[in-house]
C-alpha positions, 0 to 999 in steps of 0.5 A, a space after each residue: 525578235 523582241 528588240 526588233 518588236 520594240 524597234 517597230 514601235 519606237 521605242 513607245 510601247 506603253 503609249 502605243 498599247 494604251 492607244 490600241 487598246 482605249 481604240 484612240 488614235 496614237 499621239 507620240 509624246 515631245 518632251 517638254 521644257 521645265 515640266 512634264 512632256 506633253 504630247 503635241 497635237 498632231 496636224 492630221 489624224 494619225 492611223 492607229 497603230 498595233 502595239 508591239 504585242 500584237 506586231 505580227 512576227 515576221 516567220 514563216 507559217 508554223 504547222 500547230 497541232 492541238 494544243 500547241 504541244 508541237 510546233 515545227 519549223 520549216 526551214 529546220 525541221 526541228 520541233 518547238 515545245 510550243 505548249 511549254 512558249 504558251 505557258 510562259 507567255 501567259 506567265 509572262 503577262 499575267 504573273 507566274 503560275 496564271 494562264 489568265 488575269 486574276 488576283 490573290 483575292 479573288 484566288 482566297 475567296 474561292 478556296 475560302 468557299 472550298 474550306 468553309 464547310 470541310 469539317 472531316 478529314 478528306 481530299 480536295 479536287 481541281 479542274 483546270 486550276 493554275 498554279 496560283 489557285 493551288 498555291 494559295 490552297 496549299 498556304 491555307 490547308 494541308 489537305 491533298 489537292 487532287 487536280 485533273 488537268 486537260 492541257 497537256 503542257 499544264 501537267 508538268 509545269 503544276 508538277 514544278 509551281 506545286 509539287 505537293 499536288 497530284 495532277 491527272 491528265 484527263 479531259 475537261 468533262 471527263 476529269 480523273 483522278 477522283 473517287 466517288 463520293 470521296 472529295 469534300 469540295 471540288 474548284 473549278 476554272 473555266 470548266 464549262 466554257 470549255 467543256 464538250 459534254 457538259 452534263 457528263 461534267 456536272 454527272 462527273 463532279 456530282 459523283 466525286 463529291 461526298 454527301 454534303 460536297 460543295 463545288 466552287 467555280 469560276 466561269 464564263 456565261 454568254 448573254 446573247 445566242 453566240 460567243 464572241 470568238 475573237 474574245 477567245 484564243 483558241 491555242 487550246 481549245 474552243 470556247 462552248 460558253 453556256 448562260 447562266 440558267 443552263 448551268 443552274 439548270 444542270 446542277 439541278 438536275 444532277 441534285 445539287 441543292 443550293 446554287 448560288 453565285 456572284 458576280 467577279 467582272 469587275 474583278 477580273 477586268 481589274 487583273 486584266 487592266 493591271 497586266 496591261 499596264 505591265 506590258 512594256 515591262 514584260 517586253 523588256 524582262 522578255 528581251 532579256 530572258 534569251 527568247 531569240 529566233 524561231 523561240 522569240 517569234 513564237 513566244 511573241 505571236 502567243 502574246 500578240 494573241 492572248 493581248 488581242 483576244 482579252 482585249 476584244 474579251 474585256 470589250 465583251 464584258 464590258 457591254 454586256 455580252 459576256 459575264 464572269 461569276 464564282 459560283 458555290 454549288 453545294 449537295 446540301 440544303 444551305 439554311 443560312 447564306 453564307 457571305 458572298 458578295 463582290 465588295 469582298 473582292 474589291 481588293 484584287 487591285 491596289 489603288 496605286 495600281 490602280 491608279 498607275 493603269 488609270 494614267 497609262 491609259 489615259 495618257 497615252 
C-alpha cells in the first residue's frame, strides 16, 4: 500500500508535500547538466496535487468506534487494533514516544517548572503526557510519576516507553490516580482542550496538589467564538478549546494564586515544520516496517490526517486564530517571577534543521 502511495506520487514526495503544504502549484524537478537540477517552468499551470500522506487509501470504509480502539474489516471480519496504527503513526511522523509535534526543549522547561519548587519528598502527576514528556522527567528526577491517561490505547504503550511510571486510565477532566493534597506539582497536556467539564478539572487538580503545589501545562486556546475543526483529527475526541481568560478565570476561581504563562507557538510550529520535512523518510522507513494490506492502508489513512489537520493547525496558528501557551499555576503566592520566557525555548530546532526544512519547502 505505502509503495503504491509512493508510486501515485512519482517518486517526489518531498516536493509534492512541500507544494501541498507552502499552498504553491507542483513543479517536478529536471535534472540539470553539470550543476544542481532545477525544475523547468511549466507551460501551463499545473493543478496542485496531494502529497502521498494525504492520497486517499484505496480500502474499503471502516466501522470506528471511539477511540480507534477497534476497527474492522469488512471483507474479513477480523478486528485492527486501530488505537495501537495511531500510536505509531504518530510516532512515526513526529519521533518515538510523541503523539504531536514538540522538541526536548520545550519537554526540559516543563519539567524544570515541575522541580523548581518541589523541595519535599513527594510524587509527581501527569494528564495526557506522552512518552517523551515522562522520560525526560525520569532523566531529570527519581520521583514517582503518576499519570492518568484517557486514550485507551496510550495506557499500554506508556507502560513499554516508561516502565518506571504507574499509569491509571481515567478521563480527561476526571484524571485518577492521584490522592488529595498528596502531589507536589501536577503536568499537563492538552488537558483543557480536550476536556468535557472543565471545572471539575481545575477542581480535580487543585484537590491532588498539596498546599504550595504548582500545575504546569501545556494547551491550546482559541481567539475567536469557534475552533477550526479541520485543525483537529478527531480519532480521539473533540477538541472543546477555551481562551485564555476563561482558563485563568478558572484557576482562580478554585484558588490557584499566581498564573502565569508564556507563549510556545512559535516552538511548536518549529517541531511541526521539522517533521515535515522528515516525510519522505517516514514513508520510506514505513514501506520497510511490514505495514501491508488492510494494516498499511489504515496506518497511512491515520498519517494522511494528523498531516491534514496540523497543517490546516499550523495555518491557524499562524493567523491568529489559535495560540499555544505553557502555563504555571501555583497554589501559592509567587513574590519573585520565576524565568519564563520564550527565548529559553528557541532550542527546540537546531539550525541545521532549520535550515534543511527552510530548503525543502522552498524548493519544492
Amino acid at each position: 500500500m505505502l509503495a503504491q502511495v509512493k508510486k501515485m506520487a512519482g517518486g517526489d514526495v518531498a516536493g509534492r508535500f512541500g507544494a501541498w503544504w507552502s499552498g504553491r502549484d507542483y513543479v517536478a524537478p529536471v535534472e540539470g547538466e553539470g550543476e544542481a537540477a532545477k525544475a523547468e517552468e511549466p507551460k501551463a499551470a499545473v493543478k496542485e496535487v496531494k502529497p502521498a500522506a494525504v492520497v486517499e487509501a484505496p480500502v474499503a470504509p471502516v466501522a470506528v468506534e471511539q477511540e480507534h480502539v477497534t476497527q474492522t474489516a469488512p471483507e474479513r471480519g477480523e478486528p485492527v487494533d486501530g488505537g495501537n496504527i495511531r500510536i505509531r503513526a504518530l510516532e512515526t511522523l513526529w519521533g518515538e514516544g510523541r503523539l504531536a509535534p514538540g522538541s526536548f526543549a520545550l519537554d526540559t522547561r516543563m519539567v524544570d517548572a515541575l522541580l523548581e519548587l518541589a523541595d519535599k519528598p513527594g510524587d509527581m502527576g501527569f494528564i495526557g503526557a506522552d512518552g517523551a514528556l515522562l522520560n525526560a522527567f525520569a532523566a531529570q528526577s527519581d520521583r514517582k510519576a503518576l499519570a492518568t491517561e484517557w486514550r485507551t490505547a496510550c495506557v499500554a504503550r506508556l507502560g513499554v516507553l516508561v516502565p518506571s511510571a504507574v499509569v491509571t486510565r481515567g478521563e480527561v477532566d476526571r484524571p485518577r490516580g492521584f490522592t488529595d493534597q498528596s502531589l507536589q506539582a501536577i503536568a499537563s497536556v492538552e488537558a483543557f482542550a480536550y476536556a468535557d467539564h472543565k471545572a471539575g478539572l481545575v477542581g480535580r487538580v487543585y484537590r491532588a496538589l498539596n498546599h504550595d503545589g504548582r500545575w504546569v501545562f501545556l494547551d491550546t486556546t482559541r481567539r475567536t467564538k469557534k475552533t477550526p475543526a479541520e485543525a483537529f483529527a478527531s480519532a480521539w475526541a473533540e477538541p472543546l478549546l477555551s481562551t485564555n481568560d476563561e482558563i485563568e478565570e478558572l484557576l482562580k476561581l478554585a484558588g490557584f494564586k499566581s498564573v502565569r504563562k508564556v507563549a510556545v507557538t512559535e516552538q511548536v510550529l518549529a517541531a511541526a515544520k521539522q517533521g515535515y520535512a522528515n516525510l519522505s523518510q517516514v514513508l520510506e522507513n514505513a514501506a520497510q516496517s511490514g505495514f501491508t494490506g488492510r494494516e498499511g492502508a489504515l496506518f497511512l489513512q491515520e498519517l494522511a490526517w494528523e498531516a491534514q489537520s496540523w497543517r490546516a493547525r499550523a495555518r491557524a496558528l499562524e493567523g491568529g486564530a489559535l495560540e499555544m501557551n505553557l502555563w504555571i499555576a501555583d497554589k501559592t503566592e509567587q513574590l519573585a517571577p520565576l524565568e519564563l520566557s520564550a527565548e529559553m525555548l528557541d532550542v527546540a530546532i537546531q539550525p541545521d534543521d532549520a535550515g534543511a526544512a527552510d530548503a525543502l519547502f522552498d524548493k519544492a
